[in-house]
C-alpha positions in Angstrom: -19.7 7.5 60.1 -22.9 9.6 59.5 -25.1 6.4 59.8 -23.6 5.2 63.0 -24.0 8.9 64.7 -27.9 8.3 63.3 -28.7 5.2 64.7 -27.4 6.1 68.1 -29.5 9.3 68.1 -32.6 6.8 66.9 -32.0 4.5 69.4 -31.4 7.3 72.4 -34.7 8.4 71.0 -36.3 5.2 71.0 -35.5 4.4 74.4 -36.4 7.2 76.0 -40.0 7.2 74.3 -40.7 3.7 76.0 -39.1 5.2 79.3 -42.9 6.9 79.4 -41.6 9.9 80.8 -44.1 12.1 82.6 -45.2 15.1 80.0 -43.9 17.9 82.0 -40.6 16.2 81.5 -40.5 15.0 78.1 -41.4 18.5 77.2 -38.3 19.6 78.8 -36.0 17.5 76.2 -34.6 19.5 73.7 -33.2 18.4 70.7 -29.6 20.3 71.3 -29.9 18.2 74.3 -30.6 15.0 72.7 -27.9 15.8 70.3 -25.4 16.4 73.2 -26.4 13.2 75.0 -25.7 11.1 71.2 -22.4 12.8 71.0 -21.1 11.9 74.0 -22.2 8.3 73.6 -20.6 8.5 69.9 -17.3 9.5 71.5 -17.4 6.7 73.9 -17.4 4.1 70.7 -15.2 6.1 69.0 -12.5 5.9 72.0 -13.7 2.1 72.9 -12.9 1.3 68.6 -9.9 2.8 68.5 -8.3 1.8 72.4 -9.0 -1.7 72.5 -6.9 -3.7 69.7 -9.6 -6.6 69.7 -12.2 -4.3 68.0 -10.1 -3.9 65.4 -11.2 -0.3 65.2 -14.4 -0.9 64.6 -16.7 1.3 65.9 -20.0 -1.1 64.6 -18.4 -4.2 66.6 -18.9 -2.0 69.6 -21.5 -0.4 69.3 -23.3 -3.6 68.2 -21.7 -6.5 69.7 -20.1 -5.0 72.8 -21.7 -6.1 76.2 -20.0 -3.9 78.6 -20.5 -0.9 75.9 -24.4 -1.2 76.4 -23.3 -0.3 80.1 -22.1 2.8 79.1 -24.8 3.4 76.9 -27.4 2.6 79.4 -25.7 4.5 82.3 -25.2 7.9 79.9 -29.3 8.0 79.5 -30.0 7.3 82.7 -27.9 9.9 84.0 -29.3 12.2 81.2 -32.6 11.7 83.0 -31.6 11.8 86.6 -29.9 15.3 86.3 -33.2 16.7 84.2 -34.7 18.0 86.5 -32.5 21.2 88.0 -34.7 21.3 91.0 -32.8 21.0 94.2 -34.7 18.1 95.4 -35.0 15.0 92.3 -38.1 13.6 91.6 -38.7 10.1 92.7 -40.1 9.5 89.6 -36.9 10.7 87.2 -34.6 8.7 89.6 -36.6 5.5 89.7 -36.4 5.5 85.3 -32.6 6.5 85.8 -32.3 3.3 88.6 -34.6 1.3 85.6 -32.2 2.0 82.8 -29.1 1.3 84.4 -30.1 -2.5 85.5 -30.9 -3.2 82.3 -27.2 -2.1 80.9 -26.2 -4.1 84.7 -28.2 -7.1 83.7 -26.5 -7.4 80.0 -22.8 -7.0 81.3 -22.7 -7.4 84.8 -21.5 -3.7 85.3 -23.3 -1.6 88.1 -23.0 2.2 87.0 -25.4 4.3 89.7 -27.3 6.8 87.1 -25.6 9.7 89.6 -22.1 9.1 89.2 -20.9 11.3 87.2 -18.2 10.5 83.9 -16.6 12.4 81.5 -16.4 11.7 77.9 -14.8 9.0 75.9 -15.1 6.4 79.0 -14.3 3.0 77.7 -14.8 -0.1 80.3 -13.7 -3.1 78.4 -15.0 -6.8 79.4 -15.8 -4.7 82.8 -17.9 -7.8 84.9 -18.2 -7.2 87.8 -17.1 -3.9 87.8 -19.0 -1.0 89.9 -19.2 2.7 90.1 -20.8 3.7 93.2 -23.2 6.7 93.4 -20.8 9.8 93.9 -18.0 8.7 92.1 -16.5 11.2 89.5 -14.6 9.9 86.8 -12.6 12.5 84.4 -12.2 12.5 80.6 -10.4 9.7 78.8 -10.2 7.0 81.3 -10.2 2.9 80.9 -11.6 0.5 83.0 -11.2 -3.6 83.1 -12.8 -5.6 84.8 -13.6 -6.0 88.7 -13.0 -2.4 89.2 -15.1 -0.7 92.3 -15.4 2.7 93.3 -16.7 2.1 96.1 -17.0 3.8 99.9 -14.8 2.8 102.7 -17.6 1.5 104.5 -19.4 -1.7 104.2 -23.0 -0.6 105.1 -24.2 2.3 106.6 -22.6 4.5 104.9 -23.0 8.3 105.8 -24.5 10.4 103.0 -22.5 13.1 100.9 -19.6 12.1 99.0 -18.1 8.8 99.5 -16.9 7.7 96.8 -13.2 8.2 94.8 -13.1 10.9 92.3 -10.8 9.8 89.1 -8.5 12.4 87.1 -8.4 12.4 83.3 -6.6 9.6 81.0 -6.8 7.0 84.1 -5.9 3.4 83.2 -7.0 1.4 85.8 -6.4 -2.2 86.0 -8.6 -5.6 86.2 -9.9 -5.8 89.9 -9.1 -2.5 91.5 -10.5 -1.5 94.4 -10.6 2.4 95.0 -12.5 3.7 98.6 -13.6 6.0 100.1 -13.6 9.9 99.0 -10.3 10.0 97.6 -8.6 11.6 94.5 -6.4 9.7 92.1 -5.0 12.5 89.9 -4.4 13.0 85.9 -2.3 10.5 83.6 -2.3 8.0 86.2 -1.9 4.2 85.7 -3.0 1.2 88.4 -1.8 -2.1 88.2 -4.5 -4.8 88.7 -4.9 -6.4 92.2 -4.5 -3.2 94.1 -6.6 -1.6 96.9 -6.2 2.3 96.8 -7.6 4.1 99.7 -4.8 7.4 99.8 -5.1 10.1 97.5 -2.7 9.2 94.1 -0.8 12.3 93.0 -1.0 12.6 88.9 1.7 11.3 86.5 1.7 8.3 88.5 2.4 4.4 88.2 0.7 2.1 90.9 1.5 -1.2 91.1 1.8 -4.0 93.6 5.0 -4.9 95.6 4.5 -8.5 97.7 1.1 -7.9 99.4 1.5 -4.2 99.7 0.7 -1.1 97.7 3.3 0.6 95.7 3.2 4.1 94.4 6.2 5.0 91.8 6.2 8.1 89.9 6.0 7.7 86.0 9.1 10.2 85.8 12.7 8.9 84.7 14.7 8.0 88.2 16.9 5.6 88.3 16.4 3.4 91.4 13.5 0.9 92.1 12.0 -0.4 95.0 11.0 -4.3 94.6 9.8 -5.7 97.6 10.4 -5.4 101.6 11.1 -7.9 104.4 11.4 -7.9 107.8 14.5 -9.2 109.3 15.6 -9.4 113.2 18.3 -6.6 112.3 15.3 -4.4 110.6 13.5 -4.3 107.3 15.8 -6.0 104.3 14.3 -3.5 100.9 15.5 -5.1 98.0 15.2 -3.0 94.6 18.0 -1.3 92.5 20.6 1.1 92.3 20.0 2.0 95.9 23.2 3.9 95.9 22.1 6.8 94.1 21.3 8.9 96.7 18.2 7.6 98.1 16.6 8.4 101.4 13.9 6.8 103.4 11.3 8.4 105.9 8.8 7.0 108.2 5.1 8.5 107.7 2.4 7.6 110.5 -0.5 9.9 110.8 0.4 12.3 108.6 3.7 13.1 110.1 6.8 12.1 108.6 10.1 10.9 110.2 13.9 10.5 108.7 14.6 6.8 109.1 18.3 5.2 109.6 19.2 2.8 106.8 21.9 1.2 105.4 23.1 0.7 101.8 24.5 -2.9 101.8 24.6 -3.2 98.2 23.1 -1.6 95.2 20.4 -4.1 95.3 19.8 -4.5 99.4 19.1 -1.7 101.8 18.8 -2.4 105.8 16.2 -0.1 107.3 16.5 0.5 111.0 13.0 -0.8 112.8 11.0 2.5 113.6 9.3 2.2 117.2 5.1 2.4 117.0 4.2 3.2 121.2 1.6 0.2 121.8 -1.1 3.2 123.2 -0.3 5.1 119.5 -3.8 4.5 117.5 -2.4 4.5 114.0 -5.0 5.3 111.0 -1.8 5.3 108.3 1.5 4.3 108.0 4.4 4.0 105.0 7.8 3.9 104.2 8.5 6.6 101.6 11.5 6.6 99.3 13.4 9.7 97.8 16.2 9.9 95.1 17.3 13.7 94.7 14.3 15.4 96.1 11.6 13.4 94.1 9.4 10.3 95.7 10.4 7.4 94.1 8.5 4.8 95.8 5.7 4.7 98.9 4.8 1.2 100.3 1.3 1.5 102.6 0.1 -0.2 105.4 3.6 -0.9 106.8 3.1 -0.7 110.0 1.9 -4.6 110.1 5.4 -5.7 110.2 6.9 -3.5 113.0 7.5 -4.4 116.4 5.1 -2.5 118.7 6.6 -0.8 122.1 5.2 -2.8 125.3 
């Protein structure tokens, strides 16, 4: 679609005469650069056409009549123009035009894309309100966003400056209102249910989904059990999933250390963990209970340690 490619390189063109740039930059635009910039964009229609079923595979309806798409238009110039200048120190001037051409893809889809994060090729967000990538996010090749998404810091103000925000593998899926914080990595071929709040790295090859209130990691490989929710009870913590008795094992992870836990196979659908202790004077920064099945992780549930009893 020759006439497609030539209207995005017309309106790239277009835009970025009325952006006024200072001379000494606009004489630095090449026209293997400009061509680089247009292919890129062309490759995120071509990926948006052809990954979401409602465009029917057409690359005009997205191009044309796609909000969040003008997002990702809007937020590939910008950063074009924000990294123009090599110079170890931006000018002011390149950054405020970036800023400028990002709210206006922000104020026709309601998707906040910082001209300095940076996103590999054939990115596709689709219906994507509310969504925002934060300034030194990293997103690979590949990946789809819905809606609500944030990479965002772990902070809520007063951030420290350097990087603080996730970096994303290739072919990511990430679901409607995901929240990833804080300078983390989620790896390759990863999926994330919506609803969750990541803040650990995600290893690749992964499936994240949501288990009761908690966070669930399970790998994407072929195992056989399954962990489906956990519960405390006054003789421990009742995990209910299946086919426990295929060799699982459970450990107790608290600041980075990891501890064998006792447990019980009632049945192949209930298993009674013993209560690990917390000391009351312990500051704790991260807790799980991870699940193994013949040497491979299975299942992690975060933040545990909200529903163990605390040493007085």
């Amino acid at each position: 679609m020759m006439y497609l490619y030539d209207k995005i390189k017309n309106d790239v063109k277009t835009l970025l005469l009325r952006c006024n740039l200072p001379l000494k930059y606009a004489h630095s635009i090449t026209e293997e650069s400009i061509d680089n910039l247009v292919l890129t964009i062309y490759g995120d229609v071509i990926a948006y056409a052809h990954k979401d079923p409602a465009k029917h595979g057409s690359e005009d309806i997205v191009y044309h009549n796609t909000m969040s798409f003008s997002a990702v238009f809007h937020y590939r110039i910008a950063n074009f123009l924000y990294y123009l200048d090599n110079s170890n120190i931006y000018p002011t001037q390149l950054k405020a035009i970036a800023e400028d051409l990002s709210n206006i893809g922000k104020r026709l889809s309601g998707i906040e894309i910082h001209p300095a994060a940076r996103i590999g090729t054939n990115f596709v967000i689709d219906h994507g309100a509310g969504t925002v990538i934060g300034e030194t996010a990293i997103v690979g090749n590949d990946c789809y966003f819905l809606q609500g998404i944030v990479l965002g810091a772990r902070g809520i103000a007063n951030n420290p400056n350097g990087k603080r925000h996730p970096t994303i593998g290739n072919n990511v899926e990430i679901g409607a209102f995901v929240k990833i914080l804080g300078d983390i990595n989620v790896g390759d071929n990863v999926k994330i249910s919506p609803n969750s709040i990541i803040t650990n790295d995600i290893p690749s090859n992964s499936i994240v989904r949501i288990v009761n209130q908690y966070q669930t990691l399970k790998y994407a490989q072929s195992v056989v059990s399954e962990i489906s929710a956990i519960v405390p009870d006054k003789k421990g913590l009742l995990v209910f999933g299946k086919y426990f008795s295929y060799s699982v094992s459970c450990y107790f992870w608290i600041n980075e250390s990891t501890y064998d836990m006792d447990y019980e196979i009632i049945n192949d659908n209930i298993m009674l963990l013993q209560y690990p202790v917390i000391q009351k004077e312990e500051k704790i920064s991260q807790t799980a209970i991870l699940f193994k099945q013949n040497d491979y992780l299975i299942s992690a549930i975060f933040g545990i340690h909200n529903l163990l009893p605390v040493l007085n």
